[in-house]
C-alpha positions in Angstrom: 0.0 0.0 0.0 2.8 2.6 1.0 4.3 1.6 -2.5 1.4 2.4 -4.7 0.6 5.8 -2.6 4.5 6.9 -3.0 3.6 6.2 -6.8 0.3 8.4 -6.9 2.4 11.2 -5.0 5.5 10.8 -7.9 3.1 10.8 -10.5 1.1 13.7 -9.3 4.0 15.6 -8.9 5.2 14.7 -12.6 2.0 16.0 -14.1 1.9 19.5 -11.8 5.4 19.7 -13.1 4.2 19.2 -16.6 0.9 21.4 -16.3 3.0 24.6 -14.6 5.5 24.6 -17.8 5.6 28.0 -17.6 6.5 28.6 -14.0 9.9 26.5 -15.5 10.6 28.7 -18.5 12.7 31.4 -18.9 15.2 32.6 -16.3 13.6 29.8 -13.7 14.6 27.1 -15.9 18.6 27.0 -16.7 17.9 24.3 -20.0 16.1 26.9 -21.7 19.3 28.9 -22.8 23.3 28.3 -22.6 24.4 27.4 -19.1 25.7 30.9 -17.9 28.3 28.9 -15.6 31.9 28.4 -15.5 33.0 27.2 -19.1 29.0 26.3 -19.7 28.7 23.2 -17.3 25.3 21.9 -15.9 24.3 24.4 -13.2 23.0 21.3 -10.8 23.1 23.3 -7.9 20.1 25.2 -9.8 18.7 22.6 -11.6 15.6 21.1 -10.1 13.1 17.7 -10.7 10.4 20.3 -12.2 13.1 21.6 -14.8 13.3 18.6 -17.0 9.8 18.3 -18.3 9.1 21.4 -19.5 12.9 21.6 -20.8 12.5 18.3 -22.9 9.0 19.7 -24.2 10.5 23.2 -25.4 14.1 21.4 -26.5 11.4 18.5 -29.0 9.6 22.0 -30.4 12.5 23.9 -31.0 14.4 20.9 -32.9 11.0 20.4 -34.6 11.2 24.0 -35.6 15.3 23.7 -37.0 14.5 20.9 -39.0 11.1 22.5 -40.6 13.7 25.6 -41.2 16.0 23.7 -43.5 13.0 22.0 -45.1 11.3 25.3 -46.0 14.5 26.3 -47.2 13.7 27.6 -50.9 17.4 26.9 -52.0 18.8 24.0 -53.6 19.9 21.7 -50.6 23.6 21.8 -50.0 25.9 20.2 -47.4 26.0 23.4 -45.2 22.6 24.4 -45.6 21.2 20.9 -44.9 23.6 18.7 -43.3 25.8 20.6 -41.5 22.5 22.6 -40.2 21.0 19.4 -39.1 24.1 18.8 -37.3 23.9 21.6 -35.0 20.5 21.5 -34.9 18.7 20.4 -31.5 21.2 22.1 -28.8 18.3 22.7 -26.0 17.0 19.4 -26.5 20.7 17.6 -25.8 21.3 20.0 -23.2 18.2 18.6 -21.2 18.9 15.1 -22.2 22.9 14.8 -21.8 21.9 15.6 -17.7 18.8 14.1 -17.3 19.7 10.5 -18.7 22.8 10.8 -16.9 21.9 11.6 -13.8 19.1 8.6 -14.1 21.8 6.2 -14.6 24.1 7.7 -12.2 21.8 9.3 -9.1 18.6 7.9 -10.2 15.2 7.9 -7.8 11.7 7.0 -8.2 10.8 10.3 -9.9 13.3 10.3 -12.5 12.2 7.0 -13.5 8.6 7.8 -14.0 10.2 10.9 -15.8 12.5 8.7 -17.4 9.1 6.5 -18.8 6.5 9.6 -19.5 9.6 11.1 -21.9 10.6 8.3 -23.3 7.8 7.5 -26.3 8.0 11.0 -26.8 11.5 11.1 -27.6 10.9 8.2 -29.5 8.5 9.4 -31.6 10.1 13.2 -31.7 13.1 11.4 -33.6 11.0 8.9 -35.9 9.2 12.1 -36.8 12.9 13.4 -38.2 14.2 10.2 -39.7 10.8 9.4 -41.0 10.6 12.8 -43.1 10.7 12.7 -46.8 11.2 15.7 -47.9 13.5 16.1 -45.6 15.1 12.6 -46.8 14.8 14.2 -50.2 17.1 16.6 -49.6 19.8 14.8 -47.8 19.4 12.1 -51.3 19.9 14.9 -53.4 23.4 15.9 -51.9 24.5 12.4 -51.7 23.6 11.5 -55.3 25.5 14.7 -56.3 28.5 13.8 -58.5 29.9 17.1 -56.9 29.5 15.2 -53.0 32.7 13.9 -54.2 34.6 17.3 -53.3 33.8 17.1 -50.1 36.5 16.1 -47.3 37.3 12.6 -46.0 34.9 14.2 -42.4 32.4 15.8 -44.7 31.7 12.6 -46.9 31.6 10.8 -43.5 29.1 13.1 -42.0 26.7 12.8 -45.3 27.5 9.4 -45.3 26.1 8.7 -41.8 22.9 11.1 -42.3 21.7 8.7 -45.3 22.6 5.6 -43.7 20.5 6.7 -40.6 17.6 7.6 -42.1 17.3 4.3 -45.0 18.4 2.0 -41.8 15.5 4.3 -39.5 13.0 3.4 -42.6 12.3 6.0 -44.6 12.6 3.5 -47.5 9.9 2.0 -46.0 6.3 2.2 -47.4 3.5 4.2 -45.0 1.8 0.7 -43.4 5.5 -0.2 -42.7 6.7 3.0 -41.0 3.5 3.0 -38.7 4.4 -0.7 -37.5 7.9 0.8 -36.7 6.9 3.7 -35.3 5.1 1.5 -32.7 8.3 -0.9 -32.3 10.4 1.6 -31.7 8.0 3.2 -28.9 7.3 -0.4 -27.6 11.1 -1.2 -27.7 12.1 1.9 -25.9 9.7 0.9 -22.9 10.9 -2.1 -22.5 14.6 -1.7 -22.3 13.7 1.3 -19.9 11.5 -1.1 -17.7 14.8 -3.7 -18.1 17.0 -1.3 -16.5 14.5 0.1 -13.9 14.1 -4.0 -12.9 17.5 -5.1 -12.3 18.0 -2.0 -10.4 15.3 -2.5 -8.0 16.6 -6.2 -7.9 20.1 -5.2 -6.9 18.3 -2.7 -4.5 16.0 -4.3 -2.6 18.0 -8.4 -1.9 20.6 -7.9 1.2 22.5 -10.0 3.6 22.5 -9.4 7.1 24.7 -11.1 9.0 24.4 -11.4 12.7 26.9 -13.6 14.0 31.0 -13.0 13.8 31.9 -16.0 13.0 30.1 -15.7 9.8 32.7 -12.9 8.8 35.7 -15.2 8.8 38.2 -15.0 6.6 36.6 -11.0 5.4 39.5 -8.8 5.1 38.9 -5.4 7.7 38.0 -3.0 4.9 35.2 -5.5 3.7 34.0 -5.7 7.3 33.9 -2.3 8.1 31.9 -1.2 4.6 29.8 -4.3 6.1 29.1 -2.7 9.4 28.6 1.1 7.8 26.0 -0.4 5.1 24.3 -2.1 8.6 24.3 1.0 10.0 22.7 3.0 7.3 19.8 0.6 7.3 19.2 1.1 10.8 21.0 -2.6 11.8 23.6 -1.2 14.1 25.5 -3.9 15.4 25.4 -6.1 12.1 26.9 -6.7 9.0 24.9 -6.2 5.6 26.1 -7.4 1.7 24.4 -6.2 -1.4 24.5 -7.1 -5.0 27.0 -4.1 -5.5 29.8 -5.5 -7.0 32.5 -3.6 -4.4 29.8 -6.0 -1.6 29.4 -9.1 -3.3 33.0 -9.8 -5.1 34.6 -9.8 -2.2 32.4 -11.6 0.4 33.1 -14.1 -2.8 36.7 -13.6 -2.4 37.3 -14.2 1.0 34.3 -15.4 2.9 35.0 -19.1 4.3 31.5 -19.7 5.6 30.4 -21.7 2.0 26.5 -21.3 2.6 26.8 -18.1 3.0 28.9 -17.8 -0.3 26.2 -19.5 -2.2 23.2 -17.8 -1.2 24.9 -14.3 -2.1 26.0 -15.4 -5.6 22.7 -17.3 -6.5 20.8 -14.0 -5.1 23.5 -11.9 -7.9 22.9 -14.4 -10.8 19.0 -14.7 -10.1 18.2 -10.8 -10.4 15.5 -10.4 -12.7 14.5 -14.0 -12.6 12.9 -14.3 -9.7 9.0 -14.6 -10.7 8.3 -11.0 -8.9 6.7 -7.8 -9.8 11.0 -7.2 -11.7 11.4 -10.2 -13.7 12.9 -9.6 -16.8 12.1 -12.4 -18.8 8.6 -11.9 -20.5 10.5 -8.1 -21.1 13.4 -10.0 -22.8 10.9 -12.3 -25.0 9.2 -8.6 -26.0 12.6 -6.6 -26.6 13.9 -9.9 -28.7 10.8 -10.4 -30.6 10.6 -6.2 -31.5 14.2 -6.4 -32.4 13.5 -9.6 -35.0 10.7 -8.0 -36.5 12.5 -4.4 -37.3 15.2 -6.0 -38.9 13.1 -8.0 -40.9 10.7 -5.0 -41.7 14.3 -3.4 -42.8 15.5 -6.2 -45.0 17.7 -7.9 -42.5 17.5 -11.3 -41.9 18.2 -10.7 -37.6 19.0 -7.9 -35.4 22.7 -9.1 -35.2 22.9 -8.6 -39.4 21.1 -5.2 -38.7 23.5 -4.1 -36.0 26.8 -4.9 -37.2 26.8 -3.6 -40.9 27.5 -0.3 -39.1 30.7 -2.3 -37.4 34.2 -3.4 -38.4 33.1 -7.1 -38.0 29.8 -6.5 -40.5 28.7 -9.9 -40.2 27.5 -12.4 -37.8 30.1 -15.1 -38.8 32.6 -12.6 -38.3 31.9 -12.1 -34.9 31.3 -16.0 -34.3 34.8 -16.6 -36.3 36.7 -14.3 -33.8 34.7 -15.1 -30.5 35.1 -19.2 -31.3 39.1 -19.0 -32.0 39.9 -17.5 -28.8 37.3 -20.1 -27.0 39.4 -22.7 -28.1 42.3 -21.3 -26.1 40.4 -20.1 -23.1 37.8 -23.4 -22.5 40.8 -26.1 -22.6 42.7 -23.3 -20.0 39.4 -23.1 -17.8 39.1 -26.6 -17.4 43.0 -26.8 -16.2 41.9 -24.2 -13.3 39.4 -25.7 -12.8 41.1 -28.9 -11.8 43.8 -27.1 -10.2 41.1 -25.3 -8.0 39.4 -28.7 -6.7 42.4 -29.8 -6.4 43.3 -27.7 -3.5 40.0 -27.7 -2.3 40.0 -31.6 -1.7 42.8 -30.4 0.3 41.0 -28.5 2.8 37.4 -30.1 2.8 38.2 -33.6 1.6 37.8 -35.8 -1.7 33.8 -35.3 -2.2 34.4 -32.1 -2.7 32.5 -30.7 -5.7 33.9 -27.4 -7.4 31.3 -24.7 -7.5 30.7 -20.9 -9.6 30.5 -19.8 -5.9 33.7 -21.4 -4.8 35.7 -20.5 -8.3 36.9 -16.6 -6.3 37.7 -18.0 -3.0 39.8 -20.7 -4.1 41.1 -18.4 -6.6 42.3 -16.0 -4.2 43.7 -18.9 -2.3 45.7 -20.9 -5.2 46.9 -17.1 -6.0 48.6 -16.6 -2.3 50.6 -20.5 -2.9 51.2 -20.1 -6.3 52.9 -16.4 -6.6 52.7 -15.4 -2.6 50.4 -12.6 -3.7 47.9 -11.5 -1.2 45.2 -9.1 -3.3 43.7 -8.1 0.1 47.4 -6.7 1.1 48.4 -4.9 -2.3 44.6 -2.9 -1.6 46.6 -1.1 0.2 48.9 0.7 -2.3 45.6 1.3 -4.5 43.5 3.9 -2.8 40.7 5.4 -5.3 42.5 9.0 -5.2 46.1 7.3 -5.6 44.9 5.1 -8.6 43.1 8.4 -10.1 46.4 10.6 -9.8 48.5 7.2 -11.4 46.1 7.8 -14.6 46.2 11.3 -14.9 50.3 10.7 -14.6 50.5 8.6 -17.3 48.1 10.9 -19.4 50.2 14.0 -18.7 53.4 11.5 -19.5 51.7 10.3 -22.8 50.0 13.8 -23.9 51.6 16.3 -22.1 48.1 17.4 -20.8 47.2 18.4 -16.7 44.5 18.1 -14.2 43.4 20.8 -11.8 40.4 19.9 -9.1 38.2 22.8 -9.8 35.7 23.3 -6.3 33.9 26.1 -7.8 32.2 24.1 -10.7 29.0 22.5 -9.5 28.4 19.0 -9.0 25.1 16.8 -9.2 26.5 14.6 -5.7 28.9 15.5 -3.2 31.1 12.6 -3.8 31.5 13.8 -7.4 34.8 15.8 -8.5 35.2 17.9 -11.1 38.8 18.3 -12.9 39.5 20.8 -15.5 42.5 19.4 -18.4 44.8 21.5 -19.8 47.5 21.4 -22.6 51.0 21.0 -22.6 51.0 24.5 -23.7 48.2 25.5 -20.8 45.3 26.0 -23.2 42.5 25.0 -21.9 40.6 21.4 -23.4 38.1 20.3 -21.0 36.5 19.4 -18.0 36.2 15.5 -16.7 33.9 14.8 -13.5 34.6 11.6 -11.9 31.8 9.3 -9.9 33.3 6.3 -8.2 31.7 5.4 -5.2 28.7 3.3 -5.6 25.3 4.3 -4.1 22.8 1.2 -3.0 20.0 1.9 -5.5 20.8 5.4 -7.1 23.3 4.3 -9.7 23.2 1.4 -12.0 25.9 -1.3 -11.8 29.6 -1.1 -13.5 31.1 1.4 -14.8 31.0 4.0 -18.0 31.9 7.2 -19.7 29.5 10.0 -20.8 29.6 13.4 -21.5 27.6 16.2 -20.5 28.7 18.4 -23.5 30.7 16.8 -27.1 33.4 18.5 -29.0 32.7 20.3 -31.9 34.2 23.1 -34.0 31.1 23.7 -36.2 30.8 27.1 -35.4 32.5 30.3 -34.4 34.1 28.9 -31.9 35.6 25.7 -31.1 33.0 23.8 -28.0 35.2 22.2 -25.6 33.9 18.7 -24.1 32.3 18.2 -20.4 32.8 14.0 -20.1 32.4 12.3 -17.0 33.4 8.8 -15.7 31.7 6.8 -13.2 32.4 3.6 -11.3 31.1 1.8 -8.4 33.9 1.4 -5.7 33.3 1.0 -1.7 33.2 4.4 -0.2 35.8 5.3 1.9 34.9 4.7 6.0 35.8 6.5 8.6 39.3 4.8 9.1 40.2 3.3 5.9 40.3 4.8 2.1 38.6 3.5 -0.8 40.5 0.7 -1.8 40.9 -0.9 -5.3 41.5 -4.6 -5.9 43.7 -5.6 -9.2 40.6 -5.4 -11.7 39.2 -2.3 -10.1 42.4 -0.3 -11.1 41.6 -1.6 -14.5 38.8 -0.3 -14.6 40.1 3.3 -13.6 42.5 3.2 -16.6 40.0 1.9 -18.7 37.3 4.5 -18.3 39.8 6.8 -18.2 40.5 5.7 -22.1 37.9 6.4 -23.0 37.7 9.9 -21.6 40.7 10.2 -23.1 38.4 10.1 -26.4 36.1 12.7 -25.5 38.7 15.0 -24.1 41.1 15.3 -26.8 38.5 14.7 -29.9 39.2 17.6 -32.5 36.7 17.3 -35.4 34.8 19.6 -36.6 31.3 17.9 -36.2 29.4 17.0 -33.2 27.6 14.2 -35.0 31.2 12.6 -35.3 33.4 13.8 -32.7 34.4 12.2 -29.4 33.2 8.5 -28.9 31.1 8.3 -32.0 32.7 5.3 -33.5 31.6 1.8 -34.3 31.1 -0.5 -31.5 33.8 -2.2 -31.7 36.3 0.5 -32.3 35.5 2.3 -29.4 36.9 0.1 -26.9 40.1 0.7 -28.6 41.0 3.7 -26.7 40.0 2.1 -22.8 41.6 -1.0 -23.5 44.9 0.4 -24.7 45.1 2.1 -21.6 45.1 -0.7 -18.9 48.3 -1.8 -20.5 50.0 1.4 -18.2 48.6 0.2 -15.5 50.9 -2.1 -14.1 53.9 -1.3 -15.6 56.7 -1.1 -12.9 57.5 2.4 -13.4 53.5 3.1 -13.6 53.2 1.5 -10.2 56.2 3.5 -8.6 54.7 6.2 -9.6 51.1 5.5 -7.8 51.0 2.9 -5.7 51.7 3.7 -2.1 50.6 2.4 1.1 47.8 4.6 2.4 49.2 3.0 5.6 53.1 4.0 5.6 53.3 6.1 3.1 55.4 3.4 1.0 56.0 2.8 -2.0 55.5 -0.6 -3.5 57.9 -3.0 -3.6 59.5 -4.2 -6.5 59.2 -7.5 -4.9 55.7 -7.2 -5.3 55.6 -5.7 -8.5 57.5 -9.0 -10.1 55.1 -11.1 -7.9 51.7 -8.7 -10.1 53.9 -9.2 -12.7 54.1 -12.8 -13.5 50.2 -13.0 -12.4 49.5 -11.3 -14.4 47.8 -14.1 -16.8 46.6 -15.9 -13.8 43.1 -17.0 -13.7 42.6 -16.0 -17.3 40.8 -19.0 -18.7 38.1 -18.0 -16.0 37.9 -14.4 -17.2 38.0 -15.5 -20.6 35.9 -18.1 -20.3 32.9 -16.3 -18.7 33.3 -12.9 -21.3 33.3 -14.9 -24.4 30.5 -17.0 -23.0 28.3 -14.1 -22.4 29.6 -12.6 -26.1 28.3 -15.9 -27.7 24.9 -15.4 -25.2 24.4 -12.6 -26.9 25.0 -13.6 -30.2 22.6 -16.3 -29.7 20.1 -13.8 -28.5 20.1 -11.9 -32.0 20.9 -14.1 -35.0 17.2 -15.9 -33.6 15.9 -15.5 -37.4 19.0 -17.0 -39.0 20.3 -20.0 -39.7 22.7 -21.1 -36.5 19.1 -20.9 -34.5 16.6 -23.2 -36.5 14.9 -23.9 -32.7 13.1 -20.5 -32.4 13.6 -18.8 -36.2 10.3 -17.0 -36.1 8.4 -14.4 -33.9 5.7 -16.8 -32.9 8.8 -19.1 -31.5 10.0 -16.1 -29.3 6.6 -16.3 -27.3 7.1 -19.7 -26.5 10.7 -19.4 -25.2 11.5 -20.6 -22.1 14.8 -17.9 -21.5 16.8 -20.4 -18.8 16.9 -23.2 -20.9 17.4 -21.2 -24.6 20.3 -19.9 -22.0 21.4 -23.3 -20.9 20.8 -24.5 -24.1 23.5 -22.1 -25.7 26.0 -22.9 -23.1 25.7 -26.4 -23.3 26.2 -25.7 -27.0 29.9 -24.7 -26.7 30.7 -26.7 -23.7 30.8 -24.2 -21.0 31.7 -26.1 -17.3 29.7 -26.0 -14.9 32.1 -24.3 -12.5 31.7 -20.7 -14.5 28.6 -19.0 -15.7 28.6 -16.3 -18.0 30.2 -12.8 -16.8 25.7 -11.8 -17.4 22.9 -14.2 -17.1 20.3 -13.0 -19.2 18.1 -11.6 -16.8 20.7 -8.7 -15.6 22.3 -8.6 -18.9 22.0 -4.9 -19.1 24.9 -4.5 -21.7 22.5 -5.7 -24.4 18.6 -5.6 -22.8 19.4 -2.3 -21.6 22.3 -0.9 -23.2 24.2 0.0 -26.5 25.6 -3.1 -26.6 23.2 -5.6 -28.5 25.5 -7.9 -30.9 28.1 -5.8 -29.8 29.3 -7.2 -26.3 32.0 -9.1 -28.4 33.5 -5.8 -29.2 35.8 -6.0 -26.3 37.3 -8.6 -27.5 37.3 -7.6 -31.0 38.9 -4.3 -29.5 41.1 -5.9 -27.3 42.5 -7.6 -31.0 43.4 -3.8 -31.3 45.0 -2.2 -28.5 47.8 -5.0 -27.7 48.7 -4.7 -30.8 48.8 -0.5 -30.6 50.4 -1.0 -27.3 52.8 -3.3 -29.2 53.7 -0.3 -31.4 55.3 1.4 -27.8 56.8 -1.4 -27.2 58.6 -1.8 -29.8 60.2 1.6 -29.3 61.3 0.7 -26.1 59.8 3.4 -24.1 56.3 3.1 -23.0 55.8 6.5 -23.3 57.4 7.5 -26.6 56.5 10.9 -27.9 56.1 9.9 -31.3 54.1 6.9 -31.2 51.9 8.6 -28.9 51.4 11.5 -30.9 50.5 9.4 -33.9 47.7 7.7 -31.7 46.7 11.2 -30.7 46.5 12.0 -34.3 45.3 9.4 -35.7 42.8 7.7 -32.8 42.1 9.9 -30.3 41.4 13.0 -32.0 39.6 11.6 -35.0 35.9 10.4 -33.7 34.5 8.7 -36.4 35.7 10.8 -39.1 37.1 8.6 -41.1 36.9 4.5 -41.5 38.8 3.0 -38.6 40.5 0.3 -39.9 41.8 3.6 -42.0 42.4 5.5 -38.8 44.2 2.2 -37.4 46.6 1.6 -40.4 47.7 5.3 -40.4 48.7 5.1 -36.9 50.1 1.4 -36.7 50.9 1.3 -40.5 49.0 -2.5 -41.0 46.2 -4.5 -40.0 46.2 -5.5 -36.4 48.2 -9.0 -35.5 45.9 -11.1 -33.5 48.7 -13.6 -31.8 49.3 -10.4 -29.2 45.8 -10.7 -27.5 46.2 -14.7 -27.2 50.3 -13.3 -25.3 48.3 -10.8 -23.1 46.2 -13.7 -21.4 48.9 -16.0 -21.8 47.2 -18.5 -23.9 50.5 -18.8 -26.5 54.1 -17.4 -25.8 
């Protein structure tokens, strides 16, 4: 009963905000002109829950009112008059969006998220309404079938390139019965993924474990205990422990818990979210978003969603993706098995010979086989990797690689105290940007993982050049009130690796928004995170970084040979589980082709039954049962809720890329070489998607990327 009034209240308050637009226009609402801030960043401090409505209302009519502009145009369509206009068309309404949406993934409550579901057919429609319009189609034709289109710069053509592609692949080639039906999938689909996300969040949200007894925290390192005892003590449970499905609570009660019951209820409570049979199961939602997905891509000539998705990708075709993801599996399965023995092995050791190996047991046994085999302790090195001395180890090697520098600036507003805002400079102090980072997670305000957004793109498509507002947020334990936030191995990764890809936003020089920054194909855009967790643990890296919040010391080059020659540990487990839930997804969208003959219509979707099509394609490639995939389908939010349909093998198709590009430093022998980092500058990082990337790749590495480096990085060959 208190949920459904709280509901009435939110809603109520939704539609006075909506009602009373014009008590939020003009000087009372800061989206409805340029932010009149330091360097034009979200005024959040002024910003208010009654803002956004009225702000995405006014920001739909005045793009409506752009694109009518260069319709009515009476002269013969050009690329500045029609394509370059479109491009910097729609400023208010990306203004309103860039905040809301990430706010709603980042410090999200139950009034964003109705927000988040009133807008979101709107939106939909507002943009089927654009890519839907002939004559405005007609016009975009005319300058692409213009022999004289052939002037135009390498960016230009791209720019004109990716305007027609979006509106023939949005269905404008589509006759009127046909557009209606995708109108309506497109407004279906966009509910759904929305109620996807909202689900698993409420999921993570609302399952804890309290623990009540010590001895049930045996073997938890202090840091774990004590996040423990503060998450107990913001419910109100003073005195006991709580864990979450956070990843900073779960991983390591995982890691280090001995009591085994207590392991297994935690990780079956993280793998069961959103399959549960409650008001938040995903899996009629999955069935839907599937089935909506089949049936545009066949409405649009495609055969599945996959073929839909990655003609707009380096691998452009299913088997492409399948060819790569099923050559490393036959490294990484045969490697898995071998841990896995090794794992029960030691096991036996401790609990006897009926021991059976569990997906619980895999990271407590792991943690213990990596203390015998290499006398590395990851609860001790946590030490040397507070948040803020990770964060200054990154910017470090940025300043090293780029010759660019960080300032904290307190006088820029934030949207959560724990946020930080850091304006980047050049080598030559001209000013490129601001990055705000967000790495402590909050139990149900922000969405599980990490990511990179911005608040504002690069552009230089008028007078003056826009500089780029990008933020980065994680979910790491907040520091208590005696002990830092501390990072485990993969969580320092993870620093680096967001970090990359602010590196993309930051120092993105083109000339069009539509392009610039991390608008690249899926699996190119990994290139530029990935490439920088190579730094990360590189001895002089470490020295430079990693020092013991406790002493003040630096670390050991003891223990940076013993991270060293780890460094591959474990990886037929990590590779295992990623390239599982790659060929999950896979499985998910080629339903239509020819690999899934079982359910190769729409009326076969409804029928599903989603664990066993699951266990079904696991059993398929001969996944143990020790390991699950790194996402079940149910929280799977990379692909059900995410940009990442047929896409989440683009890590790996990335990661084919950056160790060979981190091969080309190398080489030089100097890690930070000037010149090979200015050619990735150049030629990566500053580009967007300007130009073809396999293009943009050969100019900086001069060939085609060599595969056999990933397979060295996790120590599959020599």
């Amino acid at each position: 009963m208190k949920k459904i009034f709280f509901t009435i209240i939110t809603l109520s308050l939704i539609m006075m905000y909506s009602c009373n637009e014009a008590d939020t226009q003009g000087k009372d609402n800061p989206f409805f002109s340029e932010f009149d801030t330091p360097d034009g960043v979200p005024p959040f401090d002024q910003i208010k829950i009654e803002h956004y409505l009225p702000a995405f209302e006014a920001g739909m009519k005045e793009h409506t009112a752009e694109v009518d502009a260069i319709i009515k145009n009476a002269d013969a369509p050009t690329f500045e008059n029609t394509i370059v206009a479109l491009d910097k068309a729609g400023k208010m309404l990306n203004r309103v969006s860039s905040v809301f949406f990430a706010l709603n993934s980042a410090n999200t409550d139950s009034v964003r998220q109705d927000i988040a579901k009133q807008i979101n057919p709107k939106l939909t429609e507002h943009g089927d309404n654009i890519n839907l319009n002939e004559q405005l189609f007609a016009k975009i034709k005319a300058i692409n079938d213009d022999p004289a289109s052939e002037n135009l710069t390498t960016e230009q053509k791209k720019l004109l390139e990716k305007y027609y592609k979006s509106f023939v692949r949005s269905g404008i080639l589509l006759s009127g019965d046909k557009q209606n039906r995708l109108r309506e999938i497109n407004k279906e689909l966009g509910m759904a993924t929305l109620n996807f996300g909202q689900n698993l969040l409420a999921e993570t949200k609302n399952f804890q474990l309290v623990i009540e007894k010590e001895e049930d925290l045996s073997g938890l390192p202090a840091d774990v205990v004590a996040s423990a005892a503060q998450a107990a003590k913001d419910r109100e449970l003073d005195g006991k422990w709580v864990f979450t499905l956070s990843k900073p609570s779960w991983e390591p009660f995982l890691q280090y818990a001995d009591n085994r019951d207590l392991r297994e209820k935690l990780y079956k409570a993280m793998y069961s979210r959103g399959n549960n049979g409650n008001d938040n199961d995903n899996k009629e939602i999955i069935k839907q978003i599937v089935s909506l997905r089949l049936e545009k891509a066949n409405l649009l000539g495609y055969a599945t969603h996959a073929d839909y998705v990655l003609e707009e990708t380096m691998a452009k075709k299913p088997e492409n993706v399948m060819k790569l993801l099923n050559e490393i599996w036959e490294y990484a399965l045969p490697q898995a098995k071998r841990e896995a023995a090794e794992l029960t092995t030691l096991a036996k050791k401790e609990t006897g010979n009926d021991f059976k190996l569990e997906s619980w047991d895999w990271f407590y046994y792991v943690e213990k086989l990596r203390k015998e085999k290499y006398a590395l302790n990851e609860d001790e090195l946590k030490q040397y990797f507070t948040y803020e001395n990770v964060r200054e180890g990154v910017f470090n090697v940025a300043n090293k690689l780029y010759g660019i520098s960080f300032k904290e600036r307190t006088d820029i507003p934030v949207y959560q105290k724990d946020v930080q805002a850091f304006e980047v400079s050049a080598a030559d102090g001209k000013y490129i940007g601001i990055i705000y980072m967000d790495y402590y997670a909050r139990e149900g305000q922000k969405k599980n993982g990490a990511w990179m957004g911005s608040f504002r793109k690069q552009s230089a498509n008028d007078s003056t050049f826009t500089h780029p507002l990008i933020y980065n947020v994680g979910n790491f334990a907040s520091p208590t009130a005696d002990t830092p936030s501390l990072l485990t191995i993969d969580q320092v990764g993870t620093v680096f690796h967001e970090f990359g890809h602010g590196l993309h936003g930051l120092l993105s020089n083109c000339t069009y928004n539509t392009l610039s920054g991390t608008s690249v194909a899926r699996d190119f855009v990994e290139l530029p995170s990935q490439v920088m967790e190579h730094w990360a643990f590189e001895p002089e890296v470490l020295k430079s970084f990693a020092k013991s919040y406790k002493t003040g010391e630096v670390i050991s080059d003891e223990l940076i040979e013993k991270i060293q020659k780890a460094s591959t540990f474990n990886q037929g487990f990590m590779t295992t589980e990623l390239v599982a839930a790659a060929i999950l997804d896979m499985n998910w969208h080629t339903i239509g082709g020819t690999n899934n003959v079982d359910f190769n219509s729409l009326e076969g979707i409804k029928e599903l039954d989603i664990d066993k099509f699951e266990a079904d394609a696991m059993n398929k490639i001969g996944l143990i049962s020790e390991i699950i995939p790194r996402y079940r389908s149910t929280y799977f939010s990379h692909i059900f809720d995410g940009g990442y349909s047929s896409g989440y093998y683009s890590y790996l198709w990335s990661e084919v890329l950056d160790s060979d590009a981190y091969q080309a430093f190398v080489e030089t022998g100097n890690i930070f070489d000037p010149k090979t980092a200015q050619a990735f500058r150049d030629n990566v990082l500053s580009k967007g998607g300007s130009d073809d990337p396999m293009t943009l790749y050969k100019k900086f590495r001069g060939a085609e990327p060599n595969p056999v480096y990933l397979l060295k990085n996790r120590g599959f060959v020599k």
